[in-house]
N, C-alpha and C positions, 0 to 999 in steps of 0.2 A: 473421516468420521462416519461419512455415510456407510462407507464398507463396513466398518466393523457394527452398525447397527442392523446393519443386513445379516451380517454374520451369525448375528446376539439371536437373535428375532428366528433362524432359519435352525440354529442347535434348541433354542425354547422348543420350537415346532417338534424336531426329532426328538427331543426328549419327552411331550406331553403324548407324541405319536406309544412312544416305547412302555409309561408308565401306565395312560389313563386307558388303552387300548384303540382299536382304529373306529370306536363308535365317535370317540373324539374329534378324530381329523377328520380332516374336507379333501384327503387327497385320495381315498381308494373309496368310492360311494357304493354303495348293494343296487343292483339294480332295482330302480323303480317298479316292476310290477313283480307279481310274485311265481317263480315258471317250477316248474316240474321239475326234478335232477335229470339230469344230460347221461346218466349212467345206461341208459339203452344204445348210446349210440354205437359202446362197445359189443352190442348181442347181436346185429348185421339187421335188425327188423326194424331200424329208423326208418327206412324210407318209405314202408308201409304204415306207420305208425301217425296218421294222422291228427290227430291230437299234438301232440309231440312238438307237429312241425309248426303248424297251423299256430303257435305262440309267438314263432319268429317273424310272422309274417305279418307286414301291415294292410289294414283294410283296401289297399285299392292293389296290391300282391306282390307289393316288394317286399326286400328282406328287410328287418330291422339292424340299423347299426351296432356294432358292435358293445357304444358305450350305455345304449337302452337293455342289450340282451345282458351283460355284464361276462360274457364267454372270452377267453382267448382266443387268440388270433387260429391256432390248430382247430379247436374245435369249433368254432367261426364258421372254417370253411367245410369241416366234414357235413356240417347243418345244410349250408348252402348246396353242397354238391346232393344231399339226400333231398333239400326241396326241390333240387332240377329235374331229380330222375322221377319223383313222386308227381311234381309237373308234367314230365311225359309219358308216365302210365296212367294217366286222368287223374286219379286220386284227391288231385287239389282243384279248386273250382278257378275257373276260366274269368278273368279279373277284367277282360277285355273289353273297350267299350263298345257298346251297340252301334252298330251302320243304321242312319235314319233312312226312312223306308224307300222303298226304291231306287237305292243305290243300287249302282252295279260296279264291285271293284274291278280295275284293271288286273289283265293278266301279266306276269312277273317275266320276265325271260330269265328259262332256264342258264345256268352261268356253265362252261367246261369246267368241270373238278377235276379232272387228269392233269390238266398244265400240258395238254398235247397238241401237235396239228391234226388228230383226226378225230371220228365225232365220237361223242358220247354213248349213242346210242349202239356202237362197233366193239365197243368194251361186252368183254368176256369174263365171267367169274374164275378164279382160278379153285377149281372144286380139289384138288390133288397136289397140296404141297409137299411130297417129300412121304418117305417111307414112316409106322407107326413109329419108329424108336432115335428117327431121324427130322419128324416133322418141324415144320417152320412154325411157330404157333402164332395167332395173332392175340394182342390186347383186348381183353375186355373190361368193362367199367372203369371207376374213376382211379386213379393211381392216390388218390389222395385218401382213399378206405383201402389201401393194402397194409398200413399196421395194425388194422383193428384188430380185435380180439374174436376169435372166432372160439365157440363153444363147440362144436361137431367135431365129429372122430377125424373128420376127414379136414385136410388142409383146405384154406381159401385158393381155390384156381384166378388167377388174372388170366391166363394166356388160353385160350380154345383153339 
């Protein structure tokens, strides 16, 4: 008996979702404040676009979750990845909290990033990979902005 009140109860909901529209239901909410359309993220000038970002961001400089911004999960993280890089061009301000005075931090030991037995410092750039029509090319920026929409005659380079 309880199933089929369950039942009763959950096709009411689908049907009041379908008739009265979703201002009705409590299951898809708009987000709580009110943001800017996301339609820049397609023109590649997000990450300069301070304004833009500075919405998703909470006062002390984390990102806001997903269910406050009301974004999907794709464009979630194109956000995310354009606060990081806008993060490392200065752009966004330094959320960091102050050292009381007269601190002196310790210094960090450098880690080996090669994964090698020799030193770090013996590492050589490889300036000449490979002929123009044959070059190696490496990765640049995020893999996660190579669908974007790109507006310029020229194609989106990833690889340099």
């Amino acid at each position: 008996m309880a199933a089929l009140n369950v039942l009763v109860s959950g096709c009411g909901r689908l049907f009041r979702g379908l008739l009265a529209g979703p201002a009705v239901t409590s299951w898809a909410r708009p987000p709580v404040r009110g943001f800017r359309e996301v339609v820049e993220i397609q023109e590649g000038k997000t990450t300069i676009d301070v304004l833009l970002l500075s919405q998703f961001i909470r006062p002390h400089g984390g990102m806001l979750p997903r269910r406050i911004t009301g974004l999907c999960q794709e464009e979630h993280r194109k956000i995310e990845e354009c606060v990081k890089m806008a993060h490392r061009a200065g752009l966004l301000p330094n959320h960091r909290p102050r050292l009381p005075e007269g601190f002196v931090p310790k210094s960090k030991p450098q880690l080996n990033r090669y994964l090698t037995r020799w030193s770090p410092r013996s590492v050589k750039p490889i300036y000449n990979k490979g002929h123009r029509w044959n070059k190696v090319r490496m990765a640049v920026g995020s893999p996660l902005l190579k669908d974007n929409i790109s507006y310029s005659r020229r194609p989106l380079v990833l690889y340099h």
